[in-house]
DOKEKE-266364 format. One record per residue (C-alpha): residue number from 1; residue in one letter; x, y, z. Coordinates in nm, 4 decimals, padded with zeros to 6 digits. Layout:
N
- NUM|A|X|Y|Z
...
This chain:
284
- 1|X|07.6762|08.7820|08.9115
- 2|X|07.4379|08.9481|09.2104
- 3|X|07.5243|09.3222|09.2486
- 4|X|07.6313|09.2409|09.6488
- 5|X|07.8812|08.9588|09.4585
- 6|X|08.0264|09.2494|09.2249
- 7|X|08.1040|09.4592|09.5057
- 8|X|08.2381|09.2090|09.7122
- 9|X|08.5124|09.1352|09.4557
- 10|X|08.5686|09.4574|09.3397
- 11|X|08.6591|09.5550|09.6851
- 12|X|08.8883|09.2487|09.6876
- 13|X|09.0555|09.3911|09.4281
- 14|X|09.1308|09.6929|09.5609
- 15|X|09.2420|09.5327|09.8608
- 16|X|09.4176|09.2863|09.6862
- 17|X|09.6276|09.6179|09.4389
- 18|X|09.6933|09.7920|09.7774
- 19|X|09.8851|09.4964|09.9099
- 20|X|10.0773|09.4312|09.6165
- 21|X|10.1745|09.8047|09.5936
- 22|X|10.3219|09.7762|09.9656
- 23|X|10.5450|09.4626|09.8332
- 24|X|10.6741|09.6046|09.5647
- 25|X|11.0668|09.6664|09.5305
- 26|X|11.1183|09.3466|09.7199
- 27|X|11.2382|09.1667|09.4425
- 28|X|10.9292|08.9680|09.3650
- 29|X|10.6102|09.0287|09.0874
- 30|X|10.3343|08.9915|09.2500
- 31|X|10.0328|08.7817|09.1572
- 32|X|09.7633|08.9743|08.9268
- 33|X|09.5317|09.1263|09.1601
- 34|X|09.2157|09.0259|08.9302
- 35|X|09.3591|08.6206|08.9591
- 36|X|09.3644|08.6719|09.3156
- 37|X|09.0565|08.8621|09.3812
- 38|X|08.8176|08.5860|09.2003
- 39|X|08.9836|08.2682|09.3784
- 40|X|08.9711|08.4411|09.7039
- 41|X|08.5940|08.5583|09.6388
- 42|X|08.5157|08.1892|09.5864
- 43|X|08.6094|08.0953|09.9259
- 44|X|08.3056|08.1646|10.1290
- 45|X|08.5376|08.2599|10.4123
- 46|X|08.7231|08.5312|10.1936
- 47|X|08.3767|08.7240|10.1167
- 48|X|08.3992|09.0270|10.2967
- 49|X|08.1895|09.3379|10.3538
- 50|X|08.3148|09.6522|10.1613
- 51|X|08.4581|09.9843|10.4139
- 52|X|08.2991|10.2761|10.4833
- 53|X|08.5155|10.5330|10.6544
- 54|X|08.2474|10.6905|10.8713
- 55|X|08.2536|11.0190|10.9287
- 56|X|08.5758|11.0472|10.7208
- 57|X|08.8300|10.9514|10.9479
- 58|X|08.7883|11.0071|11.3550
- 59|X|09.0658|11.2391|11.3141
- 60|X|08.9753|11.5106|11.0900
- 61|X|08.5668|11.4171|11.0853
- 62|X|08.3359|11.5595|10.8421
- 63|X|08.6342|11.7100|10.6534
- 64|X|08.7757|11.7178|10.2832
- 65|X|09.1078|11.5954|10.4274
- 66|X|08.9054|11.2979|10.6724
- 67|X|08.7495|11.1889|10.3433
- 68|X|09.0960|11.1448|10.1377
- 69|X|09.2695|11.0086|10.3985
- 70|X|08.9494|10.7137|10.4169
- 71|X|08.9754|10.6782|10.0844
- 72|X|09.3365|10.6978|10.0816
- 73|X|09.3586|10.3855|10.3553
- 74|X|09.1668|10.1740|10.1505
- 75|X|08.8014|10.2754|10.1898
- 76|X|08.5469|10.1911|09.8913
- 77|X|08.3276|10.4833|10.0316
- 78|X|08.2649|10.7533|10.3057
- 79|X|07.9739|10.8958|10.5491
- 80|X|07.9697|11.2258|10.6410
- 81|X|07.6504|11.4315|10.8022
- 82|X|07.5070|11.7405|10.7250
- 83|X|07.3312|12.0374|10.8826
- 84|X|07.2277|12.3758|10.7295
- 85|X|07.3307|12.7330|10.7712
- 86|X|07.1616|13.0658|10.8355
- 87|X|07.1156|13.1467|10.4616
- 88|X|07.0350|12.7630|10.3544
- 89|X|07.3661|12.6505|10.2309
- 90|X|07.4331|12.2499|10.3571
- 91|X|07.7685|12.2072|10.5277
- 92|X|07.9063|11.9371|10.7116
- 93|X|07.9456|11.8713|11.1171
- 94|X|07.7834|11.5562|11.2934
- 95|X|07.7020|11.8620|11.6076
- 96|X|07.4695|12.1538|11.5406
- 97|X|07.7132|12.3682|11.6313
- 98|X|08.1074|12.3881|11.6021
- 99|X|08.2252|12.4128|11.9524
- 100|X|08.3598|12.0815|11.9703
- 101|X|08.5300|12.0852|11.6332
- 102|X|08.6406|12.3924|11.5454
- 103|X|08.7726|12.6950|11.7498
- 104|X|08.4747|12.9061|11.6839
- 105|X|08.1425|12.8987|11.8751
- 106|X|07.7458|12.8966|11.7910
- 107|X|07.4760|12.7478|11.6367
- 108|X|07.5223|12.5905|11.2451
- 109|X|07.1966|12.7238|11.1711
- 110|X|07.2823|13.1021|11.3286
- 111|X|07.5675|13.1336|11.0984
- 112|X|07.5729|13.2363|10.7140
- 113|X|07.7843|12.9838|10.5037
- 114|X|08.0403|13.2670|10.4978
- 115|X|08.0843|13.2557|10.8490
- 116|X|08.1275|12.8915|10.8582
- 117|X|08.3837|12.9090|10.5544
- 118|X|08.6339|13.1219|10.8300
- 119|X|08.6061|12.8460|11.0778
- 120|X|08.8899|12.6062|11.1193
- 121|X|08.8857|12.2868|11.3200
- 122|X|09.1381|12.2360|11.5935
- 123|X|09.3867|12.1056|11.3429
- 124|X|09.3418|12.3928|11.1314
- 125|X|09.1233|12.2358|10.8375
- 126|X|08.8470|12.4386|10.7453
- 127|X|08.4522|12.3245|10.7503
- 128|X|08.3659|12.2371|10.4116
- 129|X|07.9843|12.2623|10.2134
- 130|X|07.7825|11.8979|10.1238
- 131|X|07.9034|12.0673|09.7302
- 132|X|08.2306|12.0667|09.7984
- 133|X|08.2564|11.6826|09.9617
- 134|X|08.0562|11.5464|09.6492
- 135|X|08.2456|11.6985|09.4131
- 136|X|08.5116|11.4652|09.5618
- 137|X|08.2725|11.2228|09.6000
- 138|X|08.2401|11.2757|09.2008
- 139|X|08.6119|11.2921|09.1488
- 140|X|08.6454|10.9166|09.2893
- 141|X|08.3061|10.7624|09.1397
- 142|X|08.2515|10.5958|09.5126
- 143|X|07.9342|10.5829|09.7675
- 144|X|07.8850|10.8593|09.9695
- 145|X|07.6054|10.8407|10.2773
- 146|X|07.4917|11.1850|10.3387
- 147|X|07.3642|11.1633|10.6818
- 148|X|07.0902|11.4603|10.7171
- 149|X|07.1215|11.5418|11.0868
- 150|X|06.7984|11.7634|11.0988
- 151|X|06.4661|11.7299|10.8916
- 152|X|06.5042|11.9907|10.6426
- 153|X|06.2080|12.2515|10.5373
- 154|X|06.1405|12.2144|10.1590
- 155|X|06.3665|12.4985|10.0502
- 156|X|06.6703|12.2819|10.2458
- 157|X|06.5753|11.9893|10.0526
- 158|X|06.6037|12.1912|09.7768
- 159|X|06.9091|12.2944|09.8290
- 160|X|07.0618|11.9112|09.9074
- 161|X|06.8647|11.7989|09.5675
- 162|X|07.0784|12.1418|09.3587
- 163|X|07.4396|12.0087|09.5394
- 164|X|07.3428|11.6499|09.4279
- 165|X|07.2815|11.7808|09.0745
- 166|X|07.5208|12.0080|09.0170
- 167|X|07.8062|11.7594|09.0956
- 168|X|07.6199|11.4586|08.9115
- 169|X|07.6459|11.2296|09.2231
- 170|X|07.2843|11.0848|09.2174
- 171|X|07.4209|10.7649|09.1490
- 172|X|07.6781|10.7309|09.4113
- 173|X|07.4813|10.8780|09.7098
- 174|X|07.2695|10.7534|09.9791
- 175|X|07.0744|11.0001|10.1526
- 176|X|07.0087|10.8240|10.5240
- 177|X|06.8727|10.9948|10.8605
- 178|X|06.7451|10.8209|11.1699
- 179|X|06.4639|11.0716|11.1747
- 180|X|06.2264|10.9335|10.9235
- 181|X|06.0610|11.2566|10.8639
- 182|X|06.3819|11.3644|10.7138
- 183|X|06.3976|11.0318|10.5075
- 184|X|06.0338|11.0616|10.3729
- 185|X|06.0833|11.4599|10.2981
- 186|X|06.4014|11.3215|10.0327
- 187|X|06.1660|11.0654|09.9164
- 188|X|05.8849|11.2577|09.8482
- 189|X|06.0730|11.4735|09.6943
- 190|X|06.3240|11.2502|09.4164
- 191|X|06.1601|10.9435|09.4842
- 192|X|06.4370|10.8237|09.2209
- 193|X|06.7871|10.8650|09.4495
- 194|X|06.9000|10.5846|09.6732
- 195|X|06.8011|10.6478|10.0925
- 196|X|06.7682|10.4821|10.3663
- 197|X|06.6285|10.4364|10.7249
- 198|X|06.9598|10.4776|11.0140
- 199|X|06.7801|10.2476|11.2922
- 200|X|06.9211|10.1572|11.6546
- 201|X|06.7651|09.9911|11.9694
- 202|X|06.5393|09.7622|11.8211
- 203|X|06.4564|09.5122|11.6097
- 204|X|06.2881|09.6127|11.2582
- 205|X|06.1704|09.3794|10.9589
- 206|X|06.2950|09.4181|10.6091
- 207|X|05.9190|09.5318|10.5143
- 208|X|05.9307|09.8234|10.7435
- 209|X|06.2870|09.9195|10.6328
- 210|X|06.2043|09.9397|10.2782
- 211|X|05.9573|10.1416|10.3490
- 212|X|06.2448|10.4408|10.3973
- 213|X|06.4490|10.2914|10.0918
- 214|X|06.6393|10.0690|09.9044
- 215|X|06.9288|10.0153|10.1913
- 216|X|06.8988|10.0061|10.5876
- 217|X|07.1609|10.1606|10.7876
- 218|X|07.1888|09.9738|11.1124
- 219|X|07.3552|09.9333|11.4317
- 220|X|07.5702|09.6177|11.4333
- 221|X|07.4298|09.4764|11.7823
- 222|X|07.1018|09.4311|11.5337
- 223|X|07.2645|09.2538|11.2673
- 224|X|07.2065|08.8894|11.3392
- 225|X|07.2118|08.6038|11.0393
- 226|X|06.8306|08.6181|11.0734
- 227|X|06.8044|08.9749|11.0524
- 228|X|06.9915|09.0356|10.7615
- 229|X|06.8411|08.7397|10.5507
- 230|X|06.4944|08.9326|10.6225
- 231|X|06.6694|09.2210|10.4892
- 232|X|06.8048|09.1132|10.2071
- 233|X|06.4759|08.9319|10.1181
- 234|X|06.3228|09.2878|10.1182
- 235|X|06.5530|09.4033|09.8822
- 236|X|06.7687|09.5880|10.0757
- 237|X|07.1448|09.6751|10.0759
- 238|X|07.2330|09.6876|10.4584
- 239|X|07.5079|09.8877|10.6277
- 240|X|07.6094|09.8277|11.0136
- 241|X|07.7628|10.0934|11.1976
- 242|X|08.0309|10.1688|11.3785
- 243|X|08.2277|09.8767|11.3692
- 244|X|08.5749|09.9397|11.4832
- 245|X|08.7227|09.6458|11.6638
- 246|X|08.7827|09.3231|11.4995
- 247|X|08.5068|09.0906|11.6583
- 248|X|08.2702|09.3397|11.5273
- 249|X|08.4155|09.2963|11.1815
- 250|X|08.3895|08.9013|11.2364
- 251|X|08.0220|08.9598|11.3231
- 252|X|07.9359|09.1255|11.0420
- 253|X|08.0816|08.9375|10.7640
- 254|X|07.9122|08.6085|10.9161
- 255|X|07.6242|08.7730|10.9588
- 256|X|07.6652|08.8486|10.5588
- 257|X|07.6251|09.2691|10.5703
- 258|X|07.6959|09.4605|10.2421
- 259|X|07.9134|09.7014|10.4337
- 260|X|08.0737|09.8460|10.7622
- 261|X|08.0615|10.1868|10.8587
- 262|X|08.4026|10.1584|11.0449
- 263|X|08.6041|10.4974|11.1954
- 264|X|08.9465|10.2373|11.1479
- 265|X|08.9833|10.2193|10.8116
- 266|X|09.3206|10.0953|10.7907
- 267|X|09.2965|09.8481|11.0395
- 268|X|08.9579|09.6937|10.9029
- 269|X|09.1613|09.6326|10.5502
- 270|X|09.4798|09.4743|10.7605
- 271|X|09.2146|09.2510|10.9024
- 272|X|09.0406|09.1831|10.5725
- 273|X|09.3504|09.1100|10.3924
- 274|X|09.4468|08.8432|10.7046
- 275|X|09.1261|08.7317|10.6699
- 276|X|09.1280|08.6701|10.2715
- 277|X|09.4741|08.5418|10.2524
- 278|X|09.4733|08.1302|10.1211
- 279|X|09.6478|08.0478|10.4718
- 280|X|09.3371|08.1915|10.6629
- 281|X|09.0501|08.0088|10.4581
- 282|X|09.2295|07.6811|10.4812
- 283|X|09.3850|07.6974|10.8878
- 284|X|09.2006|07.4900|11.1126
């Protein structure tokens, strides 16, 4: 069984165990969710790409709490992005500064990691460090994409290298950047954790992408058949973000992706469960 395959059906299962917990206390036992899982994976139309909850969720991004509730709704990973403070500490916010998602003001990279810690976002959750969200990460053994937002200095990647270790999440993350400077700096430095190339606008081989890594992170208006059979061929696990409506889903599982980056989580599984169900494969 390929690796891709093994995902595949483990997400099934989990998809498969979240709809049987909703039924229960109806009165009937449901179906084993392994039985299920494996006759659905062998209908071609039933394969479907695991969930990423990108950015968390869309309503607490980049937070402990966005990253539970993902997980929570069904998500087999999350995304989050990271910038740097003052003193070198990595925290997470997709902006370089916090105006638009906390109360306070400034610059990430003015501020100590103290003076993030006080900050609250506009719901009142507080800003927490790239430590912190892998030792979650750790907690639930499940991917995390650590988007690096700048290109760090060597002491930064340090630092990202020392929260990786410390929480033992080499094998669950995948360190990705659209600037390639930032993706080569990782490389160069622990040539042995998973990265990859984020890549918009236009069209890029498989050989170029693995160039940056052993997945490609790529914007779903790019992820044709075609494309991601070159991929593939290169060796390459490939992601499409942000799919959030369900032609995009559609589009991505017949184009045969690994994985959406999706800020819906719950409404990507209520499609994937329509999707998987006998009825679906078999309706004209």
């Amino acid at each position: 069984m390929t690796e891709r395959r093994s995902v595949r059906i483990a997400t099934l299962v989990a998809m498969v165990t979240t709809l049987a917990s909703a039924c229960s206390g109806f009165g009937t036992e449901p179906a084993s969710p392994v039985a299920v899982a494996e006759t659905a994976a062998a209908r071609p139309g039933c394969v479907v790409p695991e969930v990423i909850g990108h950015r968390g969720t869309a309503a607490d991004e980049n937070t402990l709490k966005g990253l539970r509730d993902a997980v929570s709704a069904g998500a087999a990973g999350v995304e989050f992005d990271v910038w740097w403070t003052s003193d070198g500490v990595p925290v997470l916010s997709h902006d370089p500064t916090v105006d638009r998602t906390t109360t306070g003001h400034g610059a990430i990279s003015s501020m100590t990691a103290a003076e993030v810690r006080l900050l609250r976002t506009k719901k009142g959750v507080p800003v927490p460090t790239l430590e912190e969200a892998l030792r979650y990460v750790a907690e639930q053994r499940m991917t995390a994409m650590v988007e690096l937002k700048p290109t760090p200095t060597p002491a930064q990647v340090q630092s990202l290298l020392a929260a990786i270790r410390d929480t033992r999440t080499a094998e669950h993350v995948v360190v990705h950047s659209f600037n390639r400077a930032a993706v080569d700096a990782v490389r160069q430095a622990a040539p042995e954790l998973r990265t990859a190339l984020t890549h918009d606008r236009t069209e890029i081989s498989g050989v170029e992408a693995a160039r940056y890594g052993t997945s490609l992170n790529v914007s779903r208006f790019l992820a044709t058949p075609e494309a991601v059979e070159d991929w593939h061929a290169s060796g390459l696990h490939v992601y499409v973000w942000t799919a959030n409506r369900a032609p995009d889903w559609e589009k991505a599982k017949s184009a045969g992706v690994d994985a959406v980056l999706t800020d819906r989580v719950t409404a990507y599984m209520e499609w994937a469960r329509a999707v998987c169900t006998p009825e679906a494969t078999t309706r004209p």
